[in-house]
N, C-alpha and C positions, 0 to 999 in steps of 0.2 A: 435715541435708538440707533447710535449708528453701528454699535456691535452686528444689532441684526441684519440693518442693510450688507454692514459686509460679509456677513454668513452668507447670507444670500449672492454674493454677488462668488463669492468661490465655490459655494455647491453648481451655482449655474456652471462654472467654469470648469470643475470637473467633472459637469455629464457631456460638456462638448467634450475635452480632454477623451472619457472612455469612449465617447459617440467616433471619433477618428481614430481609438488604437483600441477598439473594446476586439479584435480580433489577436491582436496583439497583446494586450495583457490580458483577456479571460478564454475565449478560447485554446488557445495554448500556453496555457498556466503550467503544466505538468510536463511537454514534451522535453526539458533536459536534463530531466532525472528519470533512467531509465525503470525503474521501477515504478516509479507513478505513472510515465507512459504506457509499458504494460498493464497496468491496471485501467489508464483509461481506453486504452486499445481493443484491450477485448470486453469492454461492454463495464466492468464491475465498479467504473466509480460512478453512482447511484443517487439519483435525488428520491429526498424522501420529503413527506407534507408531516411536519408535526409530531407529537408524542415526543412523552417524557423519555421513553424507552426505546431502542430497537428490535424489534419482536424478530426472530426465526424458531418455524416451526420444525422439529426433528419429527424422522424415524430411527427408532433404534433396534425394534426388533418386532417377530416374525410371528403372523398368525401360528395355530395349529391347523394343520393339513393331515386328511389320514385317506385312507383306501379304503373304500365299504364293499357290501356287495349285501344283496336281499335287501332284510330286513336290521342288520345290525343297528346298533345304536352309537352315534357321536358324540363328540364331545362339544358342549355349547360352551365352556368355559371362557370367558372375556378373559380377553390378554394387552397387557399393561404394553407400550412400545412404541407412544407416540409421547411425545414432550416438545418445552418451547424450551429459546433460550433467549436471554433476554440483556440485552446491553445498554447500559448508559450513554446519553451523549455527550459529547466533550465538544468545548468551546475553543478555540483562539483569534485573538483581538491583538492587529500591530497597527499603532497610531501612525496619521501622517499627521505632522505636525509645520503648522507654518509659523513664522517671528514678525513681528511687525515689522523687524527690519526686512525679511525676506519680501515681505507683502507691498513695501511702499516702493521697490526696488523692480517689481513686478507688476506695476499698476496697470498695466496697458495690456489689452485680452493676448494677446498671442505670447508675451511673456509669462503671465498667468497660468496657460496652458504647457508651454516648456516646464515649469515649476512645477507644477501638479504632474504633470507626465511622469518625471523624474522622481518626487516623491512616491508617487503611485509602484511604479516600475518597483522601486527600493522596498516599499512595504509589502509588495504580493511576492519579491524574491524572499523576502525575508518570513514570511510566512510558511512559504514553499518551504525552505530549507528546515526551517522549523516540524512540520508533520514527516518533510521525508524522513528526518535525522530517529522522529519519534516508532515511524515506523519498524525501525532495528531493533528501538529500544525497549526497554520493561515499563510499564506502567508507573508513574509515580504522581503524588497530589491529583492535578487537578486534568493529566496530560490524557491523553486518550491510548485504547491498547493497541501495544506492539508487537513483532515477531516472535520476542523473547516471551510474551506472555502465552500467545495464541499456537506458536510453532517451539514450545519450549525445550529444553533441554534436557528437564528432568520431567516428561509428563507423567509422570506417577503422582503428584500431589498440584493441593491448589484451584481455583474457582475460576472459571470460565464460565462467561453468560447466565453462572447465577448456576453453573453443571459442577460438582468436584468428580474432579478426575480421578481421586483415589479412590472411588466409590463405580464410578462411569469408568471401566476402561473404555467403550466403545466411543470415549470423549475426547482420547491419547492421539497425539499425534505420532509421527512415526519418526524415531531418532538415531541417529548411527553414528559413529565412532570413524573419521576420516584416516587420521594418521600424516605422514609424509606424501602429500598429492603425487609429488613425479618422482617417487622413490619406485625405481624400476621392480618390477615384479613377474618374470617370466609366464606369458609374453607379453603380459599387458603392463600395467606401473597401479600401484598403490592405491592412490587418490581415484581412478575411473573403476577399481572393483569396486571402492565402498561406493561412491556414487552409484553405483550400476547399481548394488544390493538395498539400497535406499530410493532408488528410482523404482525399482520393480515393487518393493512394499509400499508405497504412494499410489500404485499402480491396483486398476480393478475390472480384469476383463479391457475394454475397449477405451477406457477411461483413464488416460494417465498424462502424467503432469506433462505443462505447456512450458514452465521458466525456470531456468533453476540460477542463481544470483549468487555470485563468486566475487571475495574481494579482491582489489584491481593486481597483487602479488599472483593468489592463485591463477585468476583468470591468465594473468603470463606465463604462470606455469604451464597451464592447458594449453595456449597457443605454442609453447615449446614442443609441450610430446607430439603437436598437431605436426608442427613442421619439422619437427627433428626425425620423426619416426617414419611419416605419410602415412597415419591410419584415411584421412583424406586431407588435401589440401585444401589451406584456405581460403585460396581465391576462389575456391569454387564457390558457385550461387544460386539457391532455390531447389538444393538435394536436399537427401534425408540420410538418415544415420549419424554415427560419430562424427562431429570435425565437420560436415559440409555446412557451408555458409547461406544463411537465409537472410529476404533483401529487409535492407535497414541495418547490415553490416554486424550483426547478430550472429556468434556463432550457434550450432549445433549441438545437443548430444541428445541421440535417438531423436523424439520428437518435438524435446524443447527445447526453445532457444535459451541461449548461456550469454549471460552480462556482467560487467561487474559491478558494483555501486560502492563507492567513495565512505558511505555510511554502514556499511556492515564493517562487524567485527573481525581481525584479519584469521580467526582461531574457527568464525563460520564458515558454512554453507547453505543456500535456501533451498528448497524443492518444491515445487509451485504447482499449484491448480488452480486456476480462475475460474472455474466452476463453483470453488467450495471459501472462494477466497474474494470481498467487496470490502471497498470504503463507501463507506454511507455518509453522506453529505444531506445534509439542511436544506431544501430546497431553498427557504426564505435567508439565509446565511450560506449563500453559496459565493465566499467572496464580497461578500455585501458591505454598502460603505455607510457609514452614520454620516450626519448630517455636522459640520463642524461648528463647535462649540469655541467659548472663552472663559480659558478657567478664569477664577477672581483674582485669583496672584502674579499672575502671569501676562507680559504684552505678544501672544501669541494667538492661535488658534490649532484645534487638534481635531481631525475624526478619525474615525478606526476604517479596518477592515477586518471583518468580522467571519468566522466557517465554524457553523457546526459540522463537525465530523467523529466518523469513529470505526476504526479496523473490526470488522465482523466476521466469524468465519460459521460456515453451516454443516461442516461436514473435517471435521480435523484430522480424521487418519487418513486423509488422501492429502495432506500435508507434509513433509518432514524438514528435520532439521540435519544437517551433517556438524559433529563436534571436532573439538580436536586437530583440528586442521592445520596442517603445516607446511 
């Protein structure tokens, strides 16, 4: 038995291991990718209990409403305008893996615990990197949905939550054509009109986007016209409008704050609402670690770390995408 004895004795080691950095490695799992801290900052990354499915319930459209008076007669006709949508969840698994040389090398508890730290630290960055990257991305195999799928480019065709959008326009997100960002454009430049004309269609009455995600080229570009031009500078802190700086070193435009991320596409842009926009996480796979095992081949031992998760959105024309971008 002594495989098990030593299972046992490194699962003990890595709940000391999380019990001394579990602030360190789970609760701020997401704060250096500013996109996933946005999402978890304002409330939308989400544990859920179970089910195959992610259920969100839609409205898409409008009783009948009319004007009477006396005795006239209405109209009782039932009207079709509430629907779900429905998303799959998606798994990812990044093993830490120990060698018996590692193990025999690390016998003694506080060695143990360095090891395990290390590997742990290695497999939740690796993880991390793994959803952020997928989050840009288009859906493929086995991977969970991404921008390109849910904020897409071309939303005239294609299935979301189980919705085709060529059927549902009320399913579209909202898309615009960028161009040359700081190609001067009297009196403003290029890139802030379509932004503008793509911020105000995301936009709904009192409801309009909080983020909008520029890759790290453009986002220089926008710091350029900031300072080149003084629509506001950017040291300024905790204004509003164009260009003023909100704390967390976030710029501005209009109401939402402007980032860049490393993993979008350089030809993007995002337009954000965290109202209409969660990752949904696993309660029970929140990060969650298997018990480590020994395969038969191998003088090693391996457990995972395991997320369900899965980009949902419940409202996509208060989304957009900017193309084109240069």
């Amino acid at each position: 038995m002594p495989a098990t004895s030593t299972t046992e004795t490194w699962d003990a080691a890595w709940t000391l291991t999380m019990r001394a950095h579990r602030k360190q490695l789970t609760d701020n799992i997401f704060d250096e990718y500013p996109t996933l801290a946005y999402m978890r900052k304002s409330g939308k990354v989400q544990l859920e209990n179970g089910g195959k499915e992610i259920k969100e319930d839609l409205l898409y459209g409008t009783n009948n409403a009319e004007w009477f008076d006396g005795y006239d007669t209405l109209n009782t006709d039932a009207v079709d305008g509430i629907t779900a949508a429905f998303y799959p969840r998606r798994y990812i698994a990044t093993p830490i893996t120990i060698s018996m040389t590692e193990e025999t090398e690390n016998k003694k508890s506080e060695g143990a615990e360095k090891l395990l730290t290390a590997k742990t630290e290695q497999s939740m960055s690796t993880a991390r990197d793994t959803i952020n990257a997928a989050i840009f991305s288009a859906q493929t195999g086995k991977s969970m949905l991404g921008f390109q799928d849910i904020i897409a480019d071309t939303p005239t065709s294609g299935t979301v939550g189980g919705i085709n959008r060529a059927t549902d326009s009320w399913w579209r997100n909202q898309t615009q054509s960028i161009g040359d960002f700081d190609a001067s454009s009297t009196p403003s430049y290029t890139g802030l009109k379509a932004l503008g004309t793509l911020y105000n269609n995301c936009s709904e009455g009192n409801t309009q986007p909080d983020g909008v995600i520029l890759s790290l080229t453009t986002f220089g570009q926008y710091e350029d016209i900031l300072e080149g031009t003084g629509y506001a500078r950017i040291e300024q802190r905790d204004g509003k409008g164009i260009g003023t700086q909100k704390s967390g070193n976030n710029l501005m435009f209009r109401n939402s704050e402007v980032w860049y991320d490393r993993d979008i596409a350089s030809s993007r842009l995002y337009c954000l609402n965290s109202k209409f926009l969660k990752l949904s996480i696993e309660r029970s796979l929140n990060f969650a670690k298997t018990p480590f095992k020994e395969p038969s081949n191998q003088l090693a031992k391996v457990a995972f770390i395991v997320v369900g998760i899965q980009l949902v959105t419940n409202n996509a024309r208060r989304l957009g995408v900017g193309t084109s971008v240069s």
